[in-house]
Backbone as JSON, one array per atom type, in Angstrom:
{
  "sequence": "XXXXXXXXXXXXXXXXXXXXXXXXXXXXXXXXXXXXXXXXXXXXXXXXXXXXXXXXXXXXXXXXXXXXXXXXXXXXXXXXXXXXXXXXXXXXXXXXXXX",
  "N": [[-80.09, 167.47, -112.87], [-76.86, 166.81, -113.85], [-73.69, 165.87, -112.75], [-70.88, 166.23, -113.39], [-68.71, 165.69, -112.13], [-68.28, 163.49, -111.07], [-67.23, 161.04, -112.28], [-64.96, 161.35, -111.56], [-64.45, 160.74, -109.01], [-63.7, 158.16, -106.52], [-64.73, 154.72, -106.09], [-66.29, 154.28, -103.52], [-67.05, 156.91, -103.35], [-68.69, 157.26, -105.19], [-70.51, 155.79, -104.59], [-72.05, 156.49, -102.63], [-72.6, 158.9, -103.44], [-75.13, 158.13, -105.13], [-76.72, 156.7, -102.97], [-77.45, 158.92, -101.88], [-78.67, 160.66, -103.85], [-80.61, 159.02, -104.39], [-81.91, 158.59, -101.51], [-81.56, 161.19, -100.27], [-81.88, 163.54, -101.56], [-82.29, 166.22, -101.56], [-80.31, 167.2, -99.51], [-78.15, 166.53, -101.58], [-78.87, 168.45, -103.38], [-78.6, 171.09, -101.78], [-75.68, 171.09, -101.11], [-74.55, 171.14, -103.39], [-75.65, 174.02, -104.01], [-73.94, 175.12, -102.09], [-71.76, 174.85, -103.27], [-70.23, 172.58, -102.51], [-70.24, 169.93, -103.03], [-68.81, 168.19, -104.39], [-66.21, 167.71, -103.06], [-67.1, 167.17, -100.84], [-67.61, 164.08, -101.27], [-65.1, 163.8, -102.46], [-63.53, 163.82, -100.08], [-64.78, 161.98, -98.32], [-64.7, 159.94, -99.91], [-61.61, 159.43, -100.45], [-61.25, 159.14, -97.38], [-62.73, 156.74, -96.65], [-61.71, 154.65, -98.84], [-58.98, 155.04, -97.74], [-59.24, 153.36, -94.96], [-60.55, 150.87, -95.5], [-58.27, 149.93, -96.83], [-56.48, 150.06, -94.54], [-57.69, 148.52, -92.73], [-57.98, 146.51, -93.99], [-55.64, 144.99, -93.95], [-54.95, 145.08, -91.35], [-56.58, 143.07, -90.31], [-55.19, 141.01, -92.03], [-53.57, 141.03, -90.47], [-53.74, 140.23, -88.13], [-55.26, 137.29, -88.6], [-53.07, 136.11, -89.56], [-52.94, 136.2, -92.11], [-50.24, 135.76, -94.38], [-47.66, 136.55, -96.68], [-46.32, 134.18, -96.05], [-48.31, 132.01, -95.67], [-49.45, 132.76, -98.43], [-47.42, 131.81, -99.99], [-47.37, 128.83, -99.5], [-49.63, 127.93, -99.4], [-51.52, 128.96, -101.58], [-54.4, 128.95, -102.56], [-55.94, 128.31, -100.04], [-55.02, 130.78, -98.74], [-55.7, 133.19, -100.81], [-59.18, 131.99, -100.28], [-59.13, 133.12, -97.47], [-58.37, 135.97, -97.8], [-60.28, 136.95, -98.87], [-62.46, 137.06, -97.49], [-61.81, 138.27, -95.58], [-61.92, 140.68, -96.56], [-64.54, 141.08, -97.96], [-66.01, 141.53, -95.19], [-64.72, 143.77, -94.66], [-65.22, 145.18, -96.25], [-68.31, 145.21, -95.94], [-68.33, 146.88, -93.77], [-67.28, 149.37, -94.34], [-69.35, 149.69, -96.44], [-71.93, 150.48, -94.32], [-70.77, 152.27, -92.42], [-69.59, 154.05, -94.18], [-70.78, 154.81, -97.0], [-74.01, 154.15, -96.35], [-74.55, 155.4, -94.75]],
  "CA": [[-78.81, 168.13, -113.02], [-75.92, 166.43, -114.15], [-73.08, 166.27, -112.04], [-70.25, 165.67, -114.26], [-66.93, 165.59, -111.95], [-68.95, 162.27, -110.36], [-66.43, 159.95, -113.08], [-63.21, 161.31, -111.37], [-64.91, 160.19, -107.58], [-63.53, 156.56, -106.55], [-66.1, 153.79, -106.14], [-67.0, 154.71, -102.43], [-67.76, 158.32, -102.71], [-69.7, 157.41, -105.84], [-71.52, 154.59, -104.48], [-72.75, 157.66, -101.33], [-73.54, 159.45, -104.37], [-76.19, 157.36, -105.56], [-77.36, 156.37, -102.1], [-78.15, 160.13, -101.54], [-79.45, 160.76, -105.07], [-81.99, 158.08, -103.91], [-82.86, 159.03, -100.03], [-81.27, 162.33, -99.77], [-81.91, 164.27, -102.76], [-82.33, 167.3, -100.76], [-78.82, 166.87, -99.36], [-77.1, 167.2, -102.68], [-79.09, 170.46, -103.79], [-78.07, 171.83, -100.87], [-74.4, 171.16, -101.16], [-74.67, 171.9, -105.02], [-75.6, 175.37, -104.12], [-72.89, 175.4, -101.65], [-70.04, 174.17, -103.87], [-69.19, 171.57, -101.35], [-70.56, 168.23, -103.21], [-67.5, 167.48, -105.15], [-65.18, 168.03, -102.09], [-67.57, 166.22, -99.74], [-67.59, 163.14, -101.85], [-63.75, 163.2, -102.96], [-63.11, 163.19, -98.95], [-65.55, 160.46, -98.07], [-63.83, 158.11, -100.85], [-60.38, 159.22, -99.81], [-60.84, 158.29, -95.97], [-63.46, 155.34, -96.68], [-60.33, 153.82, -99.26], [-57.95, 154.51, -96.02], [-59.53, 152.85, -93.93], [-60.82, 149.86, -96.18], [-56.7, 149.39, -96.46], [-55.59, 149.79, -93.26], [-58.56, 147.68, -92.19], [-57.43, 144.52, -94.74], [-54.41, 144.55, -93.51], [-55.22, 144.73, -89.81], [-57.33, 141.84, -90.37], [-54.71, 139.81, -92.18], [-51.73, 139.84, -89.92], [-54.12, 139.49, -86.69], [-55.85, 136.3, -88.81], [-52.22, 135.19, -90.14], [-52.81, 135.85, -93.6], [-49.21, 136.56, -94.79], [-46.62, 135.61, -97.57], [-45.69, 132.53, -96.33], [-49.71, 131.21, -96.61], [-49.44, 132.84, -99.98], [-46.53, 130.37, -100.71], [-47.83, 127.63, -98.81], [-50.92, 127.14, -99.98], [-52.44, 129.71, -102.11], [-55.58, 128.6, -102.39], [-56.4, 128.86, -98.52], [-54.53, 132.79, -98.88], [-56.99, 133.46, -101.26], [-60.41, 132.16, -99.85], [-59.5, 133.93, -96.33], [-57.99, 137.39, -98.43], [-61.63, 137.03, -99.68], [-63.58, 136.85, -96.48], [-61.65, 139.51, -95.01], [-62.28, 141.64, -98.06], [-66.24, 140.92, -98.07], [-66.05, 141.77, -93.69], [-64.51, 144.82, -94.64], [-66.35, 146.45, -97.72], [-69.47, 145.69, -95.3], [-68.1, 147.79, -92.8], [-67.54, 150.63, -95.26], [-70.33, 150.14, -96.47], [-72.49, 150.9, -93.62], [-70.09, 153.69, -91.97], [-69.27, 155.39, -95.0], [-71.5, 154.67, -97.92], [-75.27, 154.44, -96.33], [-74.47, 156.41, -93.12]],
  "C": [[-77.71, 167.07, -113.09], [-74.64, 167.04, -113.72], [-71.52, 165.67, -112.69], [-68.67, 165.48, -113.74], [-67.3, 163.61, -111.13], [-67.4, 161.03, -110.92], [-65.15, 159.94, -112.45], [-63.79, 160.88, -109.75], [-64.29, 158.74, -107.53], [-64.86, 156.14, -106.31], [-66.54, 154.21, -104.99], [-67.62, 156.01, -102.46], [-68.98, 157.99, -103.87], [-71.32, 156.45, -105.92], [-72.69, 155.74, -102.93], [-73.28, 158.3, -102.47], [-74.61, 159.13, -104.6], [-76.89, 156.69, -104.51], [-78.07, 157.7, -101.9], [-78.83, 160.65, -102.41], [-80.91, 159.67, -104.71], [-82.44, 158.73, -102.36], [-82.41, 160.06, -99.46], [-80.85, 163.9, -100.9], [-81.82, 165.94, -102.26], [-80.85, 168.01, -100.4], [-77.84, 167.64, -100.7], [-77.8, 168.46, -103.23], [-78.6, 170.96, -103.13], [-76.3, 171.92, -101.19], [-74.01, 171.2, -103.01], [-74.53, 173.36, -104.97], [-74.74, 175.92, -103.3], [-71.51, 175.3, -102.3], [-69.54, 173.29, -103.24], [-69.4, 170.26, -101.62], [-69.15, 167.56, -103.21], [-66.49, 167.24, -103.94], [-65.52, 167.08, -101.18], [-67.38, 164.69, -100.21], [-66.11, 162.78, -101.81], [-62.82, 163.0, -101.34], [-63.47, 162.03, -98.33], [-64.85, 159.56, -98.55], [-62.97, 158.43, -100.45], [-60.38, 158.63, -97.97], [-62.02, 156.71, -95.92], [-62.56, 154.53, -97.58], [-59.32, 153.58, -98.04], [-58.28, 153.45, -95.49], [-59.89, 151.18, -94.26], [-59.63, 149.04, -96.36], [-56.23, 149.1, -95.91], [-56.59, 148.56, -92.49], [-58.25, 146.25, -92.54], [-56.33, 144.45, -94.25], [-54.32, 144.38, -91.88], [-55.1, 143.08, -89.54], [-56.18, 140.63, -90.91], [-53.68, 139.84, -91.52], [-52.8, 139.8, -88.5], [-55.03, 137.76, -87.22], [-54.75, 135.61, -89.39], [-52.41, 135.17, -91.38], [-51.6, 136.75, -94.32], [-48.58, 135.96, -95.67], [-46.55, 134.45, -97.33], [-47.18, 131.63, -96.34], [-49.67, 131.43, -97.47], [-48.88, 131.55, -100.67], [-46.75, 129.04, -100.59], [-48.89, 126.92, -99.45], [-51.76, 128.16, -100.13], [-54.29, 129.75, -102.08], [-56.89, 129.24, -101.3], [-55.77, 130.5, -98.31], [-55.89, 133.36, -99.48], [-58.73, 133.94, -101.04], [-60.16, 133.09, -98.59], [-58.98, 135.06, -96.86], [-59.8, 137.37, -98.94], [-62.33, 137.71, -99.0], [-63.42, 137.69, -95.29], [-61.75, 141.21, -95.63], [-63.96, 142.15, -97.38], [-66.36, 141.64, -96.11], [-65.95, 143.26, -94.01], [-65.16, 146.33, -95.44], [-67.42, 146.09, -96.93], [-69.64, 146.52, -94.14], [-68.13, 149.25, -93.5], [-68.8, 150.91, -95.67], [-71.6, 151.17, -95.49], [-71.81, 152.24, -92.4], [-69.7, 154.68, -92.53], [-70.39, 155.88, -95.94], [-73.01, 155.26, -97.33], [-75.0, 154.8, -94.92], [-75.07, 158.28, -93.51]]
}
């Protein structure tokens, strides 16, 4: 079955998509025949984006990553905007995505 509102999902709900299409196939029939996929999904990606936001930004003013490193010395903004990035999409991952 072809689930065709999947394209308007952001990347997190559609990346749960395809985790449950693989180990919870069951799952989405069920909420297929409920009407509740599309809804379940487009909330997942809306509070797994929240939180992925409020989370980078946590992270960079308690690690000091603010404008004036930007101006300072890009470079070093950069690699640690990176490495608080990568911290954070593996947190999503595993609380939103394959949970």
């Amino acid at each position: 079955m072809k689930d065709e509102f999947i394209s308007r999902i952001g990347v997190w709900g559609q990346r749960h998509y395809n985790y449950l299409k693989k180990h919870g196939p069951t799952v989405i029939n069920v909420m297929r025949m409920k009407g509740t996929l599309e809804q379940y999904l487009t909330d997942l990606d809306r509070d797994a984006q929240d939180t992925f936001e409020r989370m980078i930004g946590q992270y960079a003013e308690i690690e000091g990553v603010n404008e004036r490193l930007k101006a300072e010395d890009n470079l070093e903004w950069t690699r640690r905007m990176n490495s608080i990035r990568n911290r954070v999409e593996e947190f999503i991952l595993s609380d939103f995505v394959y949970a």
